[in-house]
TORMIPA-922427 format. One record per residue (C-alpha): x, y, z. Coordinates in steps of 0.02 Angstrom, whole numbers, plus 50000, padded with zeros to 5 digits. Example, Ala and Ser with C-alpha at 12.3 -4.5 7.8 and 13.67 -1.06 7.14 Angstrom:
BEGIN
506154977550390506844994750357
//
This chain:
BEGIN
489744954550402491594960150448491984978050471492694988650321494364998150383494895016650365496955014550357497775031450351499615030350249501075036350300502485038750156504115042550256505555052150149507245058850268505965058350408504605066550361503205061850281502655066050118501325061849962501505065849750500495061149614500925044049523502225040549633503145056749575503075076449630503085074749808502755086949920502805089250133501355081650216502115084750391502885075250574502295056850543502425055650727501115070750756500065062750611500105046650690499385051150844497955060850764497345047550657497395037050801496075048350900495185052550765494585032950727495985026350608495765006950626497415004150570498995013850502500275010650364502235017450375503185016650200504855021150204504725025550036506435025949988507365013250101507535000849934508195014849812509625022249966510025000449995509695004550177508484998250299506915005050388507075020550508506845008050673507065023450780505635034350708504515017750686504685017750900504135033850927502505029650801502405013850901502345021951081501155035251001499615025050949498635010851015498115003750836498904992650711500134997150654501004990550474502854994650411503574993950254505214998150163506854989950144506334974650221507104957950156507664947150292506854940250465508134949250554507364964250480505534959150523505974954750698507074972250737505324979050667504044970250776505094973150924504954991250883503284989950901502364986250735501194974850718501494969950542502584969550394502334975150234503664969150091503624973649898505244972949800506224959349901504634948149898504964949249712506504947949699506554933349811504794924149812505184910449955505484926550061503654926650085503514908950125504974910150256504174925450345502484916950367503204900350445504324912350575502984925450634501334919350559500394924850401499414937550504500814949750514501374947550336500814958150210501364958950025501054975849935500944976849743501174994349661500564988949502500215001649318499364998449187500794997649013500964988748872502124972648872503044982648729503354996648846503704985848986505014975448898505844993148865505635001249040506334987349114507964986948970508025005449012507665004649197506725019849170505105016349205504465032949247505025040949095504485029648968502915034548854501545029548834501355014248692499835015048567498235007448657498034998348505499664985548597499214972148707499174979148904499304971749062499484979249242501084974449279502044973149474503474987749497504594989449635505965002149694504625012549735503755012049585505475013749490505664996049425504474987649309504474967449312503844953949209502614949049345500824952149304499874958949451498504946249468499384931349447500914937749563499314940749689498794922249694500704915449713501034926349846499414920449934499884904849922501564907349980500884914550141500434929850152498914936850265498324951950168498834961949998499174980249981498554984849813499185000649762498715007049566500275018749510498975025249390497715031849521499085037549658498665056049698497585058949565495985060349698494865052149540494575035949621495185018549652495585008049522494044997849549494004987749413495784979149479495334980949645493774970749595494644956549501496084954149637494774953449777493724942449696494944931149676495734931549864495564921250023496324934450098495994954450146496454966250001496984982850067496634997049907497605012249864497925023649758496645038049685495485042249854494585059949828493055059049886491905049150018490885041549855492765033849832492725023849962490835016649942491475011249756493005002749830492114992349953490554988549866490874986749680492854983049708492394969449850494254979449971494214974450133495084990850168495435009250097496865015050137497405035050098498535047050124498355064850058496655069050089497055063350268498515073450294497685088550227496085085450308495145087250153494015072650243493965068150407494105052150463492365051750584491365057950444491905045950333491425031850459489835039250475489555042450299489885023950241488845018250391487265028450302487605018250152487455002750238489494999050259489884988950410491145001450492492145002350648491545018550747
//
């Protein structure tokens, strides 16, 4: 049986990292440099960098400050944010990550995905989907309004789908999360990070029932986030939602659980884990 993975997240804004609720209200979390290196002695089997809002400011990745992560740990190590070309993926990797992770130009440019994985190999490709749960209704009029994170809620009583954003979470689409899973699978891609806009920050859980479906589906690793809160989280996620990984952020950073009893906790419920 493969290993589960612990994958602490990094969400970079003007250099510093930082976590909200829902993709909104955020708040300090600290150095992501000092972070870094403490998640990488404290059993972190991988870590994730977003600069968070690289696609909003049209500007690219901070190379400088993914270095200094880089020459800090000794564990894989996945970027993300205002990536869209395989200049940008090969400035990164010579920086020192050890994978990609693109969202918004992947949509907006499928055969992106395709084009990365013939250059540097599906292994260091990895698509993320921040995906919420609306009505088409109120998707058709986020996405007229471009103000997604504004928009009510519709009557549950309309047909819903979870539907792919991008921008950070800004932009709605017309792309429906499961299906936009498969085609970028198929166009490539080595693993999926599955993030639920619903769940983000809210500490009540993964959205396991997604998680589940998308997983289920896959022939390749599906990395969940969005909603860890408690240990029990985590056992849901890879159990009933089939993730090959967990990946969180706040109740890392604010060491409301530590990564070695985590480990230790998932081994006593019979998850394969990395120790």
């Amino acid at each position: 049986m493969l290993t589960k993975r612990i994958i602490p997240c990094l969400d970079i804004k003007d250099g510093r990292t930082v976590k909200g609720t829902n993709f909104v209200n955020l708040r300090d979390a600290g150095d992501p440099v000092a972070l870094a290196a403490v998640y990488a002695e404290n059993g972190a089997d991988e870590l994730v960098f977003l600069d968070i809002t690289a696609t909003v400011d049209e500007r690219k990745t901070l190379i400088e400050l993914v270095r200094n992560v880089a020459h800090t740990i000794n564990i894989p190590f996945t970027v993300g944010g205002g990536i869209s070309s395989i200049a940008d993926v090969s400035a990164l990797l010579n920086a020192g990550a050890d994978k990609i992770s693109i969202n918004s130009s992947a949509v907006r440019n499928p055969n992106l995905v395709n084009e990365l994985a013939l250059e540097f190999g599906s292994q260091c490709i990895v698509v993320a989907i921040d995906t919420r749960w609306i009505s088409v209704e109120q998707e058709a009029e986020s996405r007229d309004n471009d103000m997604a994170q504004t928009v009510p809620r519709a009557p549950r009583s309309l047909p819903y789908a979870h539907i792919v954003h991008t921008h950070g979470g800004r932009r709605p689409t017309e792309l429906r999360t499961i299906a936009w899973a498969k085609e970028v699978e198929d166009r490539g891609a080595g693993e999926i990070l599955l993030t639920s806009m619903d769940t983000d920050g809210t500490k009540a859980g993964f959205a396991i029932e997604l998680t589940a479906q998308i997983s289920g589906a896959a022939n390749i690793p599906v990395i969940a986030s969005g909603g860890a809160g408690s240990m029990e989280h985590f056992v849901d996620v890879f159990t009933t939602g089939k993730a090959d990984a967990g990946l969180a952020a706040s109740i890392f950073h604010f060491k409301e659980i530590e990564i070695p009893a985590l480990k230790g906790y998932l081994r006593e419920k019979g998850i394969e884990m990395r120790l």
